[in-house]
C-alpha positions in Angstrom: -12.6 -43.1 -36.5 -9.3 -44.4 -36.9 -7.2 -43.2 -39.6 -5.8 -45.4 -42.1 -2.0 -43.8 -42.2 0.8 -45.0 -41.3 5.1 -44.0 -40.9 7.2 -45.8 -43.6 10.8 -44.3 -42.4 13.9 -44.9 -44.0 17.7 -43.7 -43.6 21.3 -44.3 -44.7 24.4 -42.3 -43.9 28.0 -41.7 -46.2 31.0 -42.2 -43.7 33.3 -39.4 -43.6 36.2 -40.8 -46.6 39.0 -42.9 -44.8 36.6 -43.6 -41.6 35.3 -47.2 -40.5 32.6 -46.0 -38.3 29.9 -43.0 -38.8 29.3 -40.5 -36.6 26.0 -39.8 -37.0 23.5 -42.4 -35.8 19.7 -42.8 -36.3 17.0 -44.3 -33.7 13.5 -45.4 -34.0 11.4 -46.9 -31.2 8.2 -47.6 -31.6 5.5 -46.5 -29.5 2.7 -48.9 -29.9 0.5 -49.2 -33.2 0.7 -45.9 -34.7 3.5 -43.5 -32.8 6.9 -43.4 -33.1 10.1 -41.6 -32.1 13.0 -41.2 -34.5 16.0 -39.5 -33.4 18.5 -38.5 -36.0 22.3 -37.9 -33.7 25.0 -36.1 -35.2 28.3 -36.6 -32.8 31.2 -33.9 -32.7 33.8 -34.5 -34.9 34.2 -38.0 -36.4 35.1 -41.9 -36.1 34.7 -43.9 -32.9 34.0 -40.9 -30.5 31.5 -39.4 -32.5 29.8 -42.9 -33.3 29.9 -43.0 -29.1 28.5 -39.9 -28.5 25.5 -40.0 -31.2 25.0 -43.3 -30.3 24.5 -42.5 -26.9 22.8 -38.9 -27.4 19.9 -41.1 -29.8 19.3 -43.9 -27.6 19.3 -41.7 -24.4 16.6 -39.5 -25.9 14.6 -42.1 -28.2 14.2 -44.1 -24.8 13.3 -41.4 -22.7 10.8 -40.0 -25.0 8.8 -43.1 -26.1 8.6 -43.3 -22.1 6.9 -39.8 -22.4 9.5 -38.0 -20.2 9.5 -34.5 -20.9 12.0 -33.0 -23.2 13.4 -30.5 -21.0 14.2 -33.9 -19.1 15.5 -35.9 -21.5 17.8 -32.7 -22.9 19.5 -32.3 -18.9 19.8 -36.2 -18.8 21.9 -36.0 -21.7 24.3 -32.7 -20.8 24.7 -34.2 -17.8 25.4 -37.4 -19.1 27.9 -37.0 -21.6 31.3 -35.0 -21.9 31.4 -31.3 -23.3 34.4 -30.9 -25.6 37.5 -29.3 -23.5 38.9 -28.1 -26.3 35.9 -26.8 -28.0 33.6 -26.4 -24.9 30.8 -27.2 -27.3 28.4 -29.5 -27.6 29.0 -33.1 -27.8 26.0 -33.8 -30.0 23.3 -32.5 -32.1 20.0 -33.7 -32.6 16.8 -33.8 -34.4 13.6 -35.6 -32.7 10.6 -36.2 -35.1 7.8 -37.6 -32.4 5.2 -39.3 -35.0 1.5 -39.3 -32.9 -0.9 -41.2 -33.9 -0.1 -41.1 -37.7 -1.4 -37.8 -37.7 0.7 -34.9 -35.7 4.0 -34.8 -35.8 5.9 -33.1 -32.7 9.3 -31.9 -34.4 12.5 -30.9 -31.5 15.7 -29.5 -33.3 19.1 -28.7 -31.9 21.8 -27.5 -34.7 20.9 -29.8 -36.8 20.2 -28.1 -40.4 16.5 -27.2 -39.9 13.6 -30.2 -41.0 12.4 -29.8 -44.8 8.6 -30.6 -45.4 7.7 -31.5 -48.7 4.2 -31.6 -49.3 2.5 -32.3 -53.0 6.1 -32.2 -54.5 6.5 -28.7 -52.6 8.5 -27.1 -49.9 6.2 -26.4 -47.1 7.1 -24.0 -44.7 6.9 -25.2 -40.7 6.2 -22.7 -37.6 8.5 -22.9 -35.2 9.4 -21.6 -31.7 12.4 -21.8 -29.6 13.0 -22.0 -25.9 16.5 -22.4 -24.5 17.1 -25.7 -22.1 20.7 -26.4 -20.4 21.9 -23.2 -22.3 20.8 -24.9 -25.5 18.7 -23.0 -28.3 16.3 -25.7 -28.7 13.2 -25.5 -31.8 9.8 -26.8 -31.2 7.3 -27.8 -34.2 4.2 -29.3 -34.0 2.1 -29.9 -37.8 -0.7 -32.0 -38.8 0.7 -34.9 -41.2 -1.2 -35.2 -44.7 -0.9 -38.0 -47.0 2.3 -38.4 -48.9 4.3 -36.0 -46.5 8.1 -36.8 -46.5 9.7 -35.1 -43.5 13.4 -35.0 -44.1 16.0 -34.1 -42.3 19.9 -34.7 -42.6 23.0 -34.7 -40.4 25.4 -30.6 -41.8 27.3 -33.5 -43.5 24.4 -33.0 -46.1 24.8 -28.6 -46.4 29.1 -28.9 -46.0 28.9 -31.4 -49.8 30.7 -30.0 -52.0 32.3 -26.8 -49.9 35.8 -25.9 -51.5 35.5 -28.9 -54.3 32.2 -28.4 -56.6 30.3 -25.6 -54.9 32.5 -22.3 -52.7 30.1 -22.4 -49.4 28.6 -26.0 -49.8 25.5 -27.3 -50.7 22.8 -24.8 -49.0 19.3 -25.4 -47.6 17.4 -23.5 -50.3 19.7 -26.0 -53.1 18.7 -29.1 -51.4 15.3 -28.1 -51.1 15.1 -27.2 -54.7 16.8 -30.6 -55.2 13.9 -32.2 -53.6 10.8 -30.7 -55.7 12.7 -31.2 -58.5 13.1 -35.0 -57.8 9.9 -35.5 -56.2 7.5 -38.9 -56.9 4.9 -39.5 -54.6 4.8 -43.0 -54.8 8.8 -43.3 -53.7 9.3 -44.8 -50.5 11.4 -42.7 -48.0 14.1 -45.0 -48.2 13.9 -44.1 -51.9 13.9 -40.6 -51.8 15.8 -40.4 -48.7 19.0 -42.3 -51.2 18.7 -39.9 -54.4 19.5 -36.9 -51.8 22.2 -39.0 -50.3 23.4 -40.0 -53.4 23.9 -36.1 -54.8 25.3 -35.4 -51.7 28.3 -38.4 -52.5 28.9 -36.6 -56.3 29.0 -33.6 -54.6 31.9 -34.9 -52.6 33.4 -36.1 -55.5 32.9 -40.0 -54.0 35.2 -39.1 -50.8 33.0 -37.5 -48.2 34.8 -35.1 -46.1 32.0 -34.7 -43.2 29.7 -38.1 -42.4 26.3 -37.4 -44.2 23.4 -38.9 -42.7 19.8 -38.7 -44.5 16.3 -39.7 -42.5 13.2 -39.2 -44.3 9.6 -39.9 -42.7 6.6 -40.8 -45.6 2.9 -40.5 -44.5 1.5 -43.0 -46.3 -1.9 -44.7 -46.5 -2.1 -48.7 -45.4 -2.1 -50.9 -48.1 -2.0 -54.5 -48.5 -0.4 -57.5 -50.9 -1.4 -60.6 -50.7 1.1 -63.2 -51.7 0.0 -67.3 -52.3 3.2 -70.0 -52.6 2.9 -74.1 -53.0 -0.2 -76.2 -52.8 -1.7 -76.9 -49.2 -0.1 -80.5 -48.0 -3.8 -82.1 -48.0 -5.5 -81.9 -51.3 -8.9 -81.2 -49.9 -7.6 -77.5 -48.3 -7.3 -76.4 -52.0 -10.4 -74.6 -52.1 -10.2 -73.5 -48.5 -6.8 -71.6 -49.0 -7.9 -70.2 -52.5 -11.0 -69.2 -50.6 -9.3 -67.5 -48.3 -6.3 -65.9 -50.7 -9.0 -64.5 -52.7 -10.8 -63.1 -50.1 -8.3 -60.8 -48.4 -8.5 -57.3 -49.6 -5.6 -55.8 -52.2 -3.1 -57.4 -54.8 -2.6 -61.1 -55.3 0.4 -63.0 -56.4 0.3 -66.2 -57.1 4.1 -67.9 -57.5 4.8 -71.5 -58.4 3.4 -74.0 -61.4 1.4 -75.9 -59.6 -0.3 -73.4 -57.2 -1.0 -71.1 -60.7 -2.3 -74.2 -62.5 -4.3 -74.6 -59.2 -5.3 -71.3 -59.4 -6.4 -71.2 -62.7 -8.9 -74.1 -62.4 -10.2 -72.5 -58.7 -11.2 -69.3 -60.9 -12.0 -71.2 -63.7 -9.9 -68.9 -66.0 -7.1 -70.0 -68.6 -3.6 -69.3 -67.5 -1.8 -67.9 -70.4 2.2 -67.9 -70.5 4.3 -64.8 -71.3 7.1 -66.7 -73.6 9.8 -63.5 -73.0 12.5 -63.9 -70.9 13.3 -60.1 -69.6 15.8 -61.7 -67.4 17.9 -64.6 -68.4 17.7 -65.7 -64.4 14.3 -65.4 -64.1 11.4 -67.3 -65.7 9.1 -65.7 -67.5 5.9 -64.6 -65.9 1.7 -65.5 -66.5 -1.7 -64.1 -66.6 -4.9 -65.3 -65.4 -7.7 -63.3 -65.0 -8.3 -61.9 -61.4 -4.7 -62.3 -60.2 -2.6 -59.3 -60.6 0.8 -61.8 -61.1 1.9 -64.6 -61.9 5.5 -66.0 -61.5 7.4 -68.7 -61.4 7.9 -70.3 -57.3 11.5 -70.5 -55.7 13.9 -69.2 -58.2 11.8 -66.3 -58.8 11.5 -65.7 -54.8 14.9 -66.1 -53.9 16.1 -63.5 -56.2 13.5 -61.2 -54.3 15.0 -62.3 -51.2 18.2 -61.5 -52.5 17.0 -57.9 -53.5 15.0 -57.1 -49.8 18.9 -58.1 -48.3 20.3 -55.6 -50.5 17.7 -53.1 -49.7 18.2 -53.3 -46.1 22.0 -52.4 -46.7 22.5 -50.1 -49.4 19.7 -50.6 -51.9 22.6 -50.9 -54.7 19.9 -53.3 -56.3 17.1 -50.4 -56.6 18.9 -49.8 -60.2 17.6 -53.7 -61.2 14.5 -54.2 -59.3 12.8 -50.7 -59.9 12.2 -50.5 -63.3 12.7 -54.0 -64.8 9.4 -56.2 -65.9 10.4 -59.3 -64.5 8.9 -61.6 -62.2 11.2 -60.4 -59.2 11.5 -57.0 -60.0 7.5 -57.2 -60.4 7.2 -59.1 -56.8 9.5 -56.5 -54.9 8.2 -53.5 -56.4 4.8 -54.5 -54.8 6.2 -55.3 -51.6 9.0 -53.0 -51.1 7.7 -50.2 -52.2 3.9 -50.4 -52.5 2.8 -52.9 -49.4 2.7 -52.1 -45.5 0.4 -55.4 -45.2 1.8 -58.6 -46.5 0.0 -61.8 -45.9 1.7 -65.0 -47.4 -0.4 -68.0 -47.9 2.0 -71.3 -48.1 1.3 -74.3 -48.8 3.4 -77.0 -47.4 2.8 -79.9 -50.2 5.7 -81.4 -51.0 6.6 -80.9 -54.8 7.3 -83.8 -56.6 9.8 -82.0 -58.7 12.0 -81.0 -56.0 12.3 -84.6 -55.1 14.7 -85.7 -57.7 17.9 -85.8 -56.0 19.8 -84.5 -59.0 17.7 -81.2 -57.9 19.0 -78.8 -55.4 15.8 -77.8 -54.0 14.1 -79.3 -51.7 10.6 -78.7 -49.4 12.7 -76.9 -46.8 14.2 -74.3 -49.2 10.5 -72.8 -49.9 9.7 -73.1 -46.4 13.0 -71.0 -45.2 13.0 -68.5 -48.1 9.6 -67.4 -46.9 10.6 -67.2 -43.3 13.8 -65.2 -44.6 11.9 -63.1 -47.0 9.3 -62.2 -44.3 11.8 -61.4 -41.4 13.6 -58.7 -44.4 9.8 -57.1 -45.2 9.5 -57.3 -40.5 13.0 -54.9 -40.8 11.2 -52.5 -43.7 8.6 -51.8 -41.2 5.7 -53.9 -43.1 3.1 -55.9 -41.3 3.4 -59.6 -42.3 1.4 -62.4 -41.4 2.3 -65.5 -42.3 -0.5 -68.6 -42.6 0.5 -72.2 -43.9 -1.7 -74.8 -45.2 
């Protein structure tokens, strides 16, 4: 039997203060359905030659071991690859492999990276380990069966130096950021989420100028679950019930968006639609209820204000403070896809609305049409599934 998990893996890094580039890079390639390797590169010193050497150090071994090469390979391809520090004679870069198989082991590779924290049910979970030394290099080996709701994080020692000398006299240490972690724990958090409130303490630990770059990676086990999302009426009026049909018969959440596809809607199900008359958002109309549709909202401005939220998430998820607690429409729409979806299926309909046809009107068919493909290609980059059918 297959198993229903899946990865939802997310990552964002502080730039050491007064640097353009980060030194630290993070790499995920897929391998097929349900594996994946994510390589977390943290290059000596900082600025252009550390972005070069992490950048190198992650793709080198992300390739190499979604190929299946042995480690052992992958570790001499790299020494021999890139320059040891003459100065230093140390290593060039560090690394931490997390080797996700199948959605249910997960083979773990550490080289002087601060060690992996598992938190499991909102609690530190110790992993067994076992090192071997390869090219001279004290290298760790884990390998753990994943549960559901895991979060594997590791970090870049940007993350354990916050706060040395300024807030804290020896920096932030493992035992404090795992504390940090069960303290701040939610299960329903994405990694992306949980992955910024660490970052985020790390930043006011360096008093807003960070004097290392901090990287953060976290890795969710999550179960699959799927939204279902219905926009404009079909182009031929007798594919109404054929597209409701079908909305309705797709397995999860349905949101229904527009006026005339909830009015639509409404009379398919035969229920009343009843209007919500507060506006929580001055931007954003107010919302509706019919029975057996878990929201209604308004069409395009409602959409392209959570199109304008899944850009922002993608970069630094400043928006996270609006969308992830307010009750409007968009806020309602991206907390279902963001954070609780890994299957998104949009149903559009490509009728051309009368309304948009006034030229005094700024909208026209195409802006639905391209705000979907937009919004769709963002929820691609978050790692969702999306399938996209139009009537």
């Amino acid at each position: 039997m297959r198993n229903d998990f899946c990865t939802d893996i997310g990552y964002s890094s502080l730039n050491k203060w007064g640097e353009q580039l980060c030194g630290d890079r993070v790499e995920v390639v897929e391998q097929g359905e349900n594996s994946s390797v994510i390589v977390l590169a943290d290059g000596m010193g900082s600025g252009v030659k550390a972005n070069i050497l992490s950048t190198l150090t992650s793709k080198i071994i992300s390739t190499m071991m979604a190929a299946n090469m042995r480690l052992e390979d992958c570790v001499a391809t790299i020494a021999a690859t890139l320059p040891v520090c003459a100065v230093r004679e140390v290593a060039y870069s560090t690394f931490t492999i997390i080797h996700i198989i199948d959605n249910e082991e997960a083979e773990i590779i550490q080289y002087d990276n601060p060690l992996l924290i598992l938190i499991r049910d909102g609690k530190f979970a110790e992993i067994p380990k076992t090192g071997s030394e390869i090219e001279g290099k004290m290298i760790y080996r884990s390998r753990i069966r994943l549960q559901e709701n895991d979060f594997l994080v590791t970090m870049s020692d940007g993350a354990i130096h916050a706060g040395v000398g300024e807030n804290l006299n020896f920096g932030w240490q493992r035992e404090d950021i795992i504390k940090f972690l069960e303290m701040m724990y939610d299960s329903s958090y994405t990694a992306k989420t949980y992955g910024a409130l660490l970052l985020e303490e790390c930043n006011q630990l360096y008093g807003g100028k960070p004097g290392d770059d901090t990287t953060v990676c976290v890795v969710k086990i999550r179960s699959r679950s799927q939204v279902n999302l219905m926009i404009g009426p079909p182009s031929d009026r007798r594919d109404v019930n054929k597209m409701q049909s079908l909305f309705f018969s797709k397995e999860g959440k349905h949101i229904v968006c527009g006026g005339t596809t909830s009015t639509i809607t409404s009379e398919y199900l035969g229920k009343p639609m009843i209007a919500e008359l507060d506006y929580l958002d001055p931007e954003i109309p107010p919302t509706a209820k019919i029975e057996g549709v878990d929201l209604v909202t308004e069409g395009v401005i409602t959409i392209s204000k959570v199109l304008d939220y899944a850009k922002d998430y993608l970069k630094d998820n400043d928006s996270y403070r609006d969308w992830g607690y307010k009750r409007d429409g968009a806020s309602l729409i991206a907390r279902m896809l963001f954070e609780e979806a890994t299957d998104i299926n949009f149903f559009v309909g490509r009728a051309v609305n009368p309304a948009h046809q006034n030229p005094n009107l700024p909208i026209n068919f195409n802006i639905k049409m391209r705000l979907v493909d937009e919004l769709s290609d963002c929820l691609k980059k978050m790692g969702k599934r999306i399938k996209v059918s139009y009537f």
